[in-house]
C-alpha positions, 0 to 999 in steps of 0.5 A: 500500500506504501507508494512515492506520495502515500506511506501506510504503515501500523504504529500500533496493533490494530491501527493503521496511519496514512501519510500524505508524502509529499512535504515539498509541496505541503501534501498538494493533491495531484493526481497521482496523490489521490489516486494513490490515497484512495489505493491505499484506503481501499485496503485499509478498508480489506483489513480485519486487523486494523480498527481504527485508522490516522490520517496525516501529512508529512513534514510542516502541513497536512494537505495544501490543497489542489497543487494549481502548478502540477495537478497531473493527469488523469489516466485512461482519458483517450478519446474523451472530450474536454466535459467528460475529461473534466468531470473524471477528473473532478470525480477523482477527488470528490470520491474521497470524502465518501471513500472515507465515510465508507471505511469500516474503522473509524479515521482520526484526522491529524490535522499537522499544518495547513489544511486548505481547499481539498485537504480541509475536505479531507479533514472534514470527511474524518470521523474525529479531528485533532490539530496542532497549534500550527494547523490552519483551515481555509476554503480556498476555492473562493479565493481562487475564483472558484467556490469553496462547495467542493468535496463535501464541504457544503454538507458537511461543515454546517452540519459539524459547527452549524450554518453560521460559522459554516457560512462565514469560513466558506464565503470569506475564505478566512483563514481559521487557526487552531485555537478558534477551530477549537471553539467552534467544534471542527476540531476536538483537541488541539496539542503542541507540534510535536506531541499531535503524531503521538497523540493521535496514535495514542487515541487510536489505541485507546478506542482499539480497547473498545470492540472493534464491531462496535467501533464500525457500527457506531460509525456507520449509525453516526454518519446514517443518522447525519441524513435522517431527518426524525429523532424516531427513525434514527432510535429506530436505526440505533435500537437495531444496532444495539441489538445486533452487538447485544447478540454477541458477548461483548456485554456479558465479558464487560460484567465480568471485567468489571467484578474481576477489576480488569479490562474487558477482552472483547472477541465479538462472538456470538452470545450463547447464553441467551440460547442454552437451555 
């Protein structure tokens, strides 16, 4: 999975990190780059040993964005017209915040440096993010004469920090430090530089104590229910899958670990004892 412009590697058991590799150019999205991270996604997501996955970018930054000067090309466009060129190439980027969305394992975004345009998006289409003191987030396609709705960020920032806040980064295209990231909730952790690599593996492991079937699924609910529109369908989504983790004997080893003193070991096998007998 480890390519020139994407390094995969696992810091710890069951965690997985990816790094953006192209700290000459602040992590810029060429092609290549987004071919390669959604590679390298993709695998991530076929391995059932890893559980929770960190996201980050090599040396000062963690992705500036559209490299305006070597964007690349896309491949397999011969005999193509310039519209359908165009929208394969848009589809290259825009299929990444899914693509995270869908991963089984929950990803920690390591937001070290800028975090411009498309690596904003990117950071936004994590499930938790965490900045250094240097981070900074901008929406830059409006101040490139484009608009800053790219990516998902239309969608997905109002519904992290709400319509106004949303609304003032993305018209003005202001540059956001950590500190008032912090405030409006984009971010959950802000650490000094050198302590965010650390940290962000740290969490990682943490929730790794955790099952990792409850991990996938409580993903999966939060980013359902960000599309339901009722309080009562999304109980009705949660009931389920409550269920479904109540049928495994996660909770009964949780009993157990608590009268023993212990840490609970969870394996997500089946519970037998609601069937014996």
């Amino acid at each position: 999975m480890t390519s020139d412009l994407v390094l995969v590697d696992h810091p710890a058991p069951h965690v997985g990190r990816v790094t953006l590799d192209r700290p000459d150019r602040l992590n810029a999205m060429s092609i290549d780059l987004v071919l390669a991270l959604d590679d390298a996604l993709g695998a991530l997501a076929e391995e059932n040993g890893t559980w929770v996955v960190v996201l980050t970018g090599a040396g000062r930054g963690f992705c500036s964005g559209l490299d305006l000067e070597d964007h690349g090309v896309v491949p397999g466009i011969d005999g193509l017209t310039v519209g359908r060129i165009a929208q394969r190439a848009m589809r290259v980027y825009s299929r990444l915040v899914p693509r995270l969305r869908k991963l089984p394992q929950p990803v920690i975004a390591a937001v070290n440096g800028p975090a411009f345009g498309g690596g904003m998006c990117l950071a936004l289409g994590a499930d938790l993010r965490l900045a250094s003191e240097s981070a900074v987030f901008n929406a830059t396609g409006i101040v490139n004469g484009l608009t800053s709705t790219e990516m998902g960020a239309s969608w997905l920032l109002p519904r992290l920090v709400g319509a106004a806040w949303a609304n003032d980064v993305l018209l003005t295209g202001r540059r956001v430090d950590a500190a008032e990231a912090l405030r409006a909730g984009l971010v959950s952790r802000v650490l000094p530089d050198d302590e965010l690599a650390d940290a962000a593996v740290a969490l990682a492991s943490d929730m790794c104590a955790h099952s990792p079937y409850g991990l996938a699924m409580t993903k999966d609910v939060l980013w359902a229910n960000l599309e339901i529109s009722s309080l009562e369908a999304a109980i009705e989504l949660e009931d389920r899958n409550q269920l479904m983790l109540g049928f495994t004997e996660n909770l009964p080893e949780a009993m157990r670990a608590f009268r023993a003193g212990r840490a609970p070991a969870y394996t997500d096998e089946p519970r037998r004892d609601l069937f014996s007998g």
